[in-house]
N, C-alpha and C positions, 0 to 999 in steps of 0.2 A: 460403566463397563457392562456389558451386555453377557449374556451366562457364557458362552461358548468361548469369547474371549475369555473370560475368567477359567474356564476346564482348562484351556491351553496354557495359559501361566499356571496354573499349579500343576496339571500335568509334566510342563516343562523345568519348573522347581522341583519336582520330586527327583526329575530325570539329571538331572544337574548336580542334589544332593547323593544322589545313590551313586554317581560318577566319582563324586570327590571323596565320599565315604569310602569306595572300594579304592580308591588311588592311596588315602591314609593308612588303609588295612594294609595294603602292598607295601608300604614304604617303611611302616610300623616294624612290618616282619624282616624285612631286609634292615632294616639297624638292629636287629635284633636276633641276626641270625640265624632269621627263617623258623623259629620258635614261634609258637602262638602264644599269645596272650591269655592263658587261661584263666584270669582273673581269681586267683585264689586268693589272693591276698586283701586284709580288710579294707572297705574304700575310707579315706578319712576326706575332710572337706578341705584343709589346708594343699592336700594333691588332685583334689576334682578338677576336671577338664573345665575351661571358660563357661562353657555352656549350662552345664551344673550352679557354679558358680552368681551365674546371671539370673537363673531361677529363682534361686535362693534368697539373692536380693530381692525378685519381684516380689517375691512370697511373705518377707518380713513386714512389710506395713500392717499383712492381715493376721501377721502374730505367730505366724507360721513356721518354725524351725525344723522343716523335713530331717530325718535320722541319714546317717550316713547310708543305708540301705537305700535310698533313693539318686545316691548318685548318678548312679547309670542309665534309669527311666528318666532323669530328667535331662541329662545330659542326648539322650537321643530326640526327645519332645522337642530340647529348644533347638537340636541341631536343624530337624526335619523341619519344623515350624517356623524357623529364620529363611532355611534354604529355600523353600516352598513359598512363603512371604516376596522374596527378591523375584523368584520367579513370575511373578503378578505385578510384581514392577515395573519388569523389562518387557512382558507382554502388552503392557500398557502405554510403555516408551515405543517399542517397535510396532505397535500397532496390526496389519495385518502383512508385514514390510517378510520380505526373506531373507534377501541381498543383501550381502558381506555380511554372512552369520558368525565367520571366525573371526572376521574383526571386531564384530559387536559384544563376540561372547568373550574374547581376551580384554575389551575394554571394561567388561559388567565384572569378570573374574577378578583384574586391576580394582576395580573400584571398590567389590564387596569387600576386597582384603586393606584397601587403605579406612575403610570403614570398622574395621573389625580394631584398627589401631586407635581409632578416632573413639571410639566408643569405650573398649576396654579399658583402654591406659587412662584415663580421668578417673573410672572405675576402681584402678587400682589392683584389678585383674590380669592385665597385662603389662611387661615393661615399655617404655617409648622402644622403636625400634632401633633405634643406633645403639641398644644399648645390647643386642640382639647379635650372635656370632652369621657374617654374611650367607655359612652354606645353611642355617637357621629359619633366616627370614627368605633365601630361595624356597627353601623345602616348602614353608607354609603360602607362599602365591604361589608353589604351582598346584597345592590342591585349591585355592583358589579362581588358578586359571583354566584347570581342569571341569570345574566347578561349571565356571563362564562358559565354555564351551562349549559342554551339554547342557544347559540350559538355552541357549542361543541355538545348537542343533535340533533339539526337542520344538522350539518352537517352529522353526522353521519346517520342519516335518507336518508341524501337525497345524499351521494357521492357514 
């Protein structure tokens, strides 16, 4: 892969994560009554977000039991660093290509979220997803598909 192709996949994973992140933040707030999240409360590990979670695993071979204090840095690390990842993916897949970026970016948002099933749930992080209430597993592909989209728009802006 050549450098400039590679700027535009992580520039378009970043663009893609900060979409879906801001679409979470949004969605977060309205179940919640428009309240923020001020995090005052202790983070424990049994309620860490997946991403946390997935660290934590990687981290144990090296002996490593990060404190509850590290939930939150590493929960953004793996978020940014998976999203950003995909995005050098799909840059690689699409090549220098534009055409049909929403269909490519709803197909990559689809796949990153059947991915995150596939992965997690063997893991033990996540439940299979029929196990999952319907407006549940809508909520999480559409930041997903949200995801997809700006990733797929980013690229196409910028290849």
């Amino acid at each position: 892969m050549r450098g400039r192709a590679l700027a535009v996949g992580l520039a378009a994973g970043a663009a893609g994560t900060a979409l879906m992140t801001a679409w979470q933040e949004v969605a977060q707030r309205a179940r919640r009554g428009g309240d923020a999240d001020d995090g005052a409360t202790d983070p424990a590990w049994e309620d860490a977000p997946a991403p946390a979670q997935v660290a934590r695993r990687l981290l144990a071979p090296l002996r490593i039991d990060p404190p509850p204090t590290w939930i939150q840095p590493l929960t953004h690390a793996m978020h940014w660093g998976y999203g950003t990842a995909w995005g050098v993916g799909y840059a690689v897949a699409a090549g220098g290509s534009r055409s049909d970026a929403l269909r490519r970016g709803l197909a990559l948002g689809t796949a990153v979220w059947a991915a995150s099933y596939a992965q997690l749930v063997p893991l033990g992080i996540y439940e299979p997803p029929w196990r999952y209430p319907p407006n549940e597993l809508a909520l999480d592909l559409s930041y997903h598909l949200v995801y997809g989209v700006g990733v797929a728009g980013a690229h196409a802006a910028l290849a």
